[in-house]
N, C-alpha and C positions, 0 to 999 in steps of 0.2 A: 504494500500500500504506500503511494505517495505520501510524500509532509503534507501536500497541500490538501488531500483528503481527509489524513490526520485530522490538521488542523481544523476541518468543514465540522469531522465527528465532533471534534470537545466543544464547538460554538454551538452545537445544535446541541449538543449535551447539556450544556449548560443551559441554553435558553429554556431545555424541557424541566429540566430542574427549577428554574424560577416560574415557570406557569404552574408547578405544582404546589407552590404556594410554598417553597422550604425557606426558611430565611435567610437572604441574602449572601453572608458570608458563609453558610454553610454548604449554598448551592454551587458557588461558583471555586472556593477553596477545597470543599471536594471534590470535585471533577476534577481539578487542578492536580491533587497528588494522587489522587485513582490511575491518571492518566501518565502518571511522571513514574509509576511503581511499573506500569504496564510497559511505560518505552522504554526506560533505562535500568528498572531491575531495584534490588533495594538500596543501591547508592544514591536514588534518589529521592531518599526520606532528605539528606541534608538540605535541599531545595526549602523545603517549608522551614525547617530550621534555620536555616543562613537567613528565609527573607524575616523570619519573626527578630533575628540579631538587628539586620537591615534596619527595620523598622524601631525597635527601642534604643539603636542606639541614636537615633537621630533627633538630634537638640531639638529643633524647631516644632518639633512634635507637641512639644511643654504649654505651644501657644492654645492648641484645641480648646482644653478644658479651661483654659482662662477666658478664651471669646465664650464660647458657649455659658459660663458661670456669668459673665460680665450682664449678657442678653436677658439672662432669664430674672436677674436682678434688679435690670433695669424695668421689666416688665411689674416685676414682682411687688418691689419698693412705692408703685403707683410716681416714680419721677415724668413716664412717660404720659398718663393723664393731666400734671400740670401743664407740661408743653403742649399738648391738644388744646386745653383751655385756651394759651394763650392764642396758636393760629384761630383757636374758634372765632376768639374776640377780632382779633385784628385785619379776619378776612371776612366776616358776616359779610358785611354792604357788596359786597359782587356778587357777582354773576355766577354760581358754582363757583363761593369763596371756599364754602365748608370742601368741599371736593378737592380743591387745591388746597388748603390748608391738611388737608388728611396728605395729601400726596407732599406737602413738606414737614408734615411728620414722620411718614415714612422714611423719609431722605434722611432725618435726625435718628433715628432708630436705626437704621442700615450701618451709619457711622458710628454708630457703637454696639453694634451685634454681633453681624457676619452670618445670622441664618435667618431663613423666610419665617420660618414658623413662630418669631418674636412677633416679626413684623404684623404678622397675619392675625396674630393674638391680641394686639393690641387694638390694630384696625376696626378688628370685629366686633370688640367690647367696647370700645370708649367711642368709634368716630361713627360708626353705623349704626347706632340707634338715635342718636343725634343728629343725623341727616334724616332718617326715615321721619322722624319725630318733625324735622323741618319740611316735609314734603318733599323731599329730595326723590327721583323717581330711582326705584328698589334695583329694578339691572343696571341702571349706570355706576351706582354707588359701590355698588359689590365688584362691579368689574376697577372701580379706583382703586377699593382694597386687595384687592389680588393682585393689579400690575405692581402697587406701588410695594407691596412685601416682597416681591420677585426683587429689589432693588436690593434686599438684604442678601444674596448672594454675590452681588457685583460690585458693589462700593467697599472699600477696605474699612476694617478688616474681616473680607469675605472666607469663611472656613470653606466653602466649594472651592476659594486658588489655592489656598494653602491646602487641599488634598490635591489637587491638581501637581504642586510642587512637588509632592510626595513623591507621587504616583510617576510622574512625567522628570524627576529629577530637573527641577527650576529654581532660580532664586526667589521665593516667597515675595521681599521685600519688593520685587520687580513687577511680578505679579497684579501687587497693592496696587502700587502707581499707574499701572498700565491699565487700569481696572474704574480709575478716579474721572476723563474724563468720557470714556462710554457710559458711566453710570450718571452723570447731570447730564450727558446728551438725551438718553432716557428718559430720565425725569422730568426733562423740560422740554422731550417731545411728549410727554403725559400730559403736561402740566397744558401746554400749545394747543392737544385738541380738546381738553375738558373746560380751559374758556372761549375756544369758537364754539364748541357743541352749545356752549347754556348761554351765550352769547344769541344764537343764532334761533335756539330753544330755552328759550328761560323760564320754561315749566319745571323745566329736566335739575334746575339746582336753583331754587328763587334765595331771594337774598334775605336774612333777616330784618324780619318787622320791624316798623317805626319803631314801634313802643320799646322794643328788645334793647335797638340802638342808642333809644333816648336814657336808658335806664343805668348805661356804663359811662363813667365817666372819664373823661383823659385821665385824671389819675389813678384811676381803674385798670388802666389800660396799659397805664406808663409802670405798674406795680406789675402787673402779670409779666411784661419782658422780662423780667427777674427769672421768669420760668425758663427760656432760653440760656441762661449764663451757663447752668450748671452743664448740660450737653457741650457748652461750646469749652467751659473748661475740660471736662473728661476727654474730648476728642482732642485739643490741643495737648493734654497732660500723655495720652496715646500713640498720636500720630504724628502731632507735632513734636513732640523730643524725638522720636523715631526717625524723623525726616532731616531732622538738625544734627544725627550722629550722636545724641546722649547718651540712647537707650539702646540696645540690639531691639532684633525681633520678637524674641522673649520678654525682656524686661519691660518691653510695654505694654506685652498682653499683661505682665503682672502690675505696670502702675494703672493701665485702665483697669481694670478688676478692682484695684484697692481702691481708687477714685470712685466707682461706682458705690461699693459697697459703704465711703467716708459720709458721700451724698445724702445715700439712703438714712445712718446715721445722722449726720447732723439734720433731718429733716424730721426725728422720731420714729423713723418706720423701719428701722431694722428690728422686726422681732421676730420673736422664735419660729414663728410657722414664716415666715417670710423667706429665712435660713432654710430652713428645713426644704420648702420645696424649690427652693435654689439650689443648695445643694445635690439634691435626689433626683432631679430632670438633668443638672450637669452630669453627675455620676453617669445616671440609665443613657444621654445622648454622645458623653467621650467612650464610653466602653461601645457605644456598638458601632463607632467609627474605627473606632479601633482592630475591632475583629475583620470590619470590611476593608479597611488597606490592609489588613494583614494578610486576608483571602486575594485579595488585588495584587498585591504582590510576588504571592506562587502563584498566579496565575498568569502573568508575565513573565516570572522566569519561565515557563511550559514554554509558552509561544516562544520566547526569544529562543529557546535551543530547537525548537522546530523551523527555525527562517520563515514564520507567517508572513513576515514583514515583508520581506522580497515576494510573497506568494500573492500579498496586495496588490503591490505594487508593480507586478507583473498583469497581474489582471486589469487592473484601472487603467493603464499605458498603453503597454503592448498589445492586447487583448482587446478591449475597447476603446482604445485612442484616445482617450480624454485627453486633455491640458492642462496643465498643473491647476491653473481656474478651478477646469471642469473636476479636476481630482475633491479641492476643497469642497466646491459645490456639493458634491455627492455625497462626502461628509455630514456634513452640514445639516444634509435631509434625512439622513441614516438618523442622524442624534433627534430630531422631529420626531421619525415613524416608532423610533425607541422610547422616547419619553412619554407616548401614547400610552405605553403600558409597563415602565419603568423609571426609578426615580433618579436622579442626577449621578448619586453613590452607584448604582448599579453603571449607568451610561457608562462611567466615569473609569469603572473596571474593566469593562469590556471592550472600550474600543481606545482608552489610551494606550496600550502595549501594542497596538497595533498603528495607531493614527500619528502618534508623534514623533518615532523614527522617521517613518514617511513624509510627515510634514516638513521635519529637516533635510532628508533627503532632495526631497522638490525645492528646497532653498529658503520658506517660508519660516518665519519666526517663531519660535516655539511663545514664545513670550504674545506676541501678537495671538498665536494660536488659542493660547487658553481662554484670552477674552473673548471669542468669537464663542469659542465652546462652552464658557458660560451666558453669553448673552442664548444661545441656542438652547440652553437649560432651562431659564427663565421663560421661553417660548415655549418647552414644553411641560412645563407646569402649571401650565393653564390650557392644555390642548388637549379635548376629549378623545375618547372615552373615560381615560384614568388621571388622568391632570390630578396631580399632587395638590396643587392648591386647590382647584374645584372641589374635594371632598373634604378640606380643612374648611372652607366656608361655608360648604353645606351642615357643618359639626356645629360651626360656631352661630350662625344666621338664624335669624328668628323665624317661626312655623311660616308667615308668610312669602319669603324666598324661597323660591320652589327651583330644582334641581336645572328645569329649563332656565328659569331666569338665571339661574348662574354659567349656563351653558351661553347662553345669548349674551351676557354683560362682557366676557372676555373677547367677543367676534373684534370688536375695533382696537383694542389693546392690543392683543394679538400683531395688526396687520401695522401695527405704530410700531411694534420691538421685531418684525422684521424689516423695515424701513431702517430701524438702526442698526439691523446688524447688516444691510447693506452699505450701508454707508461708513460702516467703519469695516467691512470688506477692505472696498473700495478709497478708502482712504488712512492707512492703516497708522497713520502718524496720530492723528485722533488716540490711538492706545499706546503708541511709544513713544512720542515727543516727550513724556516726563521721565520716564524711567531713564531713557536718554542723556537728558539734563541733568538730572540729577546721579546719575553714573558716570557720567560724563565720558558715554559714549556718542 
């Protein structure tokens, strides 16, 4: 039997292993060394062994559980309901303010998370029952909170680049930068069509009542900014020492974590069940990242001693002619028809052992690469039948957002975050003009 048959067997192996409902790292790290005992005999028990050394020995690892603890703290603490407050106040009088205002709270949540499922938590408790409450119409709203949590994968510091780095062997910090200004391209192509839509349609987000507006006063208003400071210290205390050379990679996930958690403190709301389920969501979400690079891992060494990579790359080219274009293109869609029915962790194991030798091969940036394949995540986290976010809002959304309406509110999102991820296709300086500058390459 061919390698390239080989190879055909363990993908479809695996793919039937995850239709069977097994969990993740379990489906794809064992086919992994099933497969590595049956090629090469029992010398290749060390494979799983070497990538689990691989993997702990590797510093940057330390940052996981610091974003994740940071997210769930921030959520937890209720810091991130005073900042709603304040966009609530400060954007009423427009046209779908509340709407943009949720979409720049997202933007503040993103910079100090790094995963969807804060964003999404918070969106759905604090900013959507205050829009429905304002007559805001129920598909548009729910599709603001679904685009704008997707932003929590892309803006640093996003944990989907830093598995990426893992995975694909990159520099994290690169990643970050590279990552900064596709995600306000994003945001402010959300932000672009949610005031032409109510602009144009101003049933879709009306503006708050007289009386509402009359009732707050500038120094009402001038007091709530307050609720902004603390975000923009955390993220300066984070990203800005990080960026100025203070702090490594690490040491920021650890000053933002301790920033968050000072916040929460000095605000009265660190308490013990506040802890607790900070703790215990961190714990349950670094440990099953954990097992899935670690499964990621032998699962790459297989391919790599099989030459998949050439067996790609043979096929895309020579086989069907594509052009380097046409090769990413194809990518690109592959991470679409996969995110239908799996989640970014899973994408993220199966075709980076395969997609980012080739990517460097063809000449392309691996650095540029990962943001295209995170903004491609983000598209499929909202893309039915299984969209990762669609059934986090149907969890969180109140009895009358019904499955369709959440299926229909993502249609124009959707067709906004592929417009950007052409555009930063096509103009690929968009994601590395910083990393650049500031590497000083």
């Amino acid at each position: 039997m061919s390698y390239e048959l080989i190879a055909i067997l363990i993908f479809s192996s695996m793919m039937l292993m995850l239709l069977t409902g097994q969990r993740v790292f379990a489906a794809i790290g064992g086919v992994a060394t099933l497969f590595a005992l049956l090629l090469w005999g029992k010398g290749a028990a060390q494979m799983p062994f070497n990538a689990a050394f691989a993997l702990l020995n590797w510093y940057p690892l330390l940052t996981l559980p610091l974003f994740i603890y940071m997210g769930y703290m921030f959520s937890e603490s209720g810091i991130a309901s005073d900042l709603y407050r304040m966009f609530h106040v400060w954007m009423g009088s427009v046209s779908g303010g509340l709407a943009l205002g949720t979409m720049g709270l997202m933007v503040a949540v993103s910079a100090m998370n790094g995963l969807s499922v804060a964003g999404m938590a918070i969106g759905a408790s604090l900013a959507l029952p205050e829009m429905l409450k304002r007559k805001y119409d129920k598909v548009m709203v729910t599709g603001v909170i679904q685009a704008g949590s997707s932003l929590g994968i892309m803006v640093p510091p996003s944990v989907v680049l830093v598995l990426y780095g893992m995975i694909a062997r990159q520099p994290v910090g690169q990643l970050w930068l590279a990552g900064v200004f596709p995600g306000f391209l994003l945001a402010g192509l959300f932000m672009a069509y949610i005031y032409i839509r109510c602009r144009l349609q101003p049933h879709l987000g009306p503006t708050l009542s007289k009386e509402e507006l009359e009732t707050i006063t500038w120094p009402q208003k001038l007091r709530l900014l307050r609720a902004g400071i603390v975000p923009l210290v955390i993220i300066f205390a984070m990203t800005g020492l990080f960026l100025m050379g203070i702090t490594s990679l690490v040491q920021c996930s650890a000053v933002g974590a301790t920033a968050t958690t000072i916040a929460a403190l000095a605000k009265g709301r660190l308490t013990r069940r506040v802890l607790d389920e900070t703790l215990k969501n961190t714990l349950s979400v670094s440990c099953m990242f954990m097992w899935v690079i670690l499964a990621a891992l032998c699962f790459g060494a297989v391919f790599d001693g099989l030459g998949a990579v050439h067996a790609i790359k043979s096929l895309f080219i020579e086989r069907w002619g594509l052009s380097p274009l046409g090769v990413l293109a194809m990518m690109q869609l592959s991470y679409i028809l996969m995110g239908m029915f799996l989640d970014d962790t899973a994408m993220l194991i199966i075709v980076a052992p395969l997609y980012v030798p080739l990517i460097i091969n063809l000449g392309y940036n691996p650095i540029w690469y990962g943001v295209l394949y995170t903004i491609t995540c983000q598209i499929a986290y909202m893309t039915p039948p299984f969209g990762y976010n669609l059934f986090l809002m149907k969890a969180m959304a109140p009895p009358e957002v019904t499955l369709a309406d959440i299926y229909r509110s993502i249609i124009p999102f959707v067709l906004v975050m592929m417009l950007g991820l052409v555009i930063v296709m096509l103009f690929p300086g968009i994601a590395l003009w910083l990393p650049n500058l500031y590497f000083g390459r």
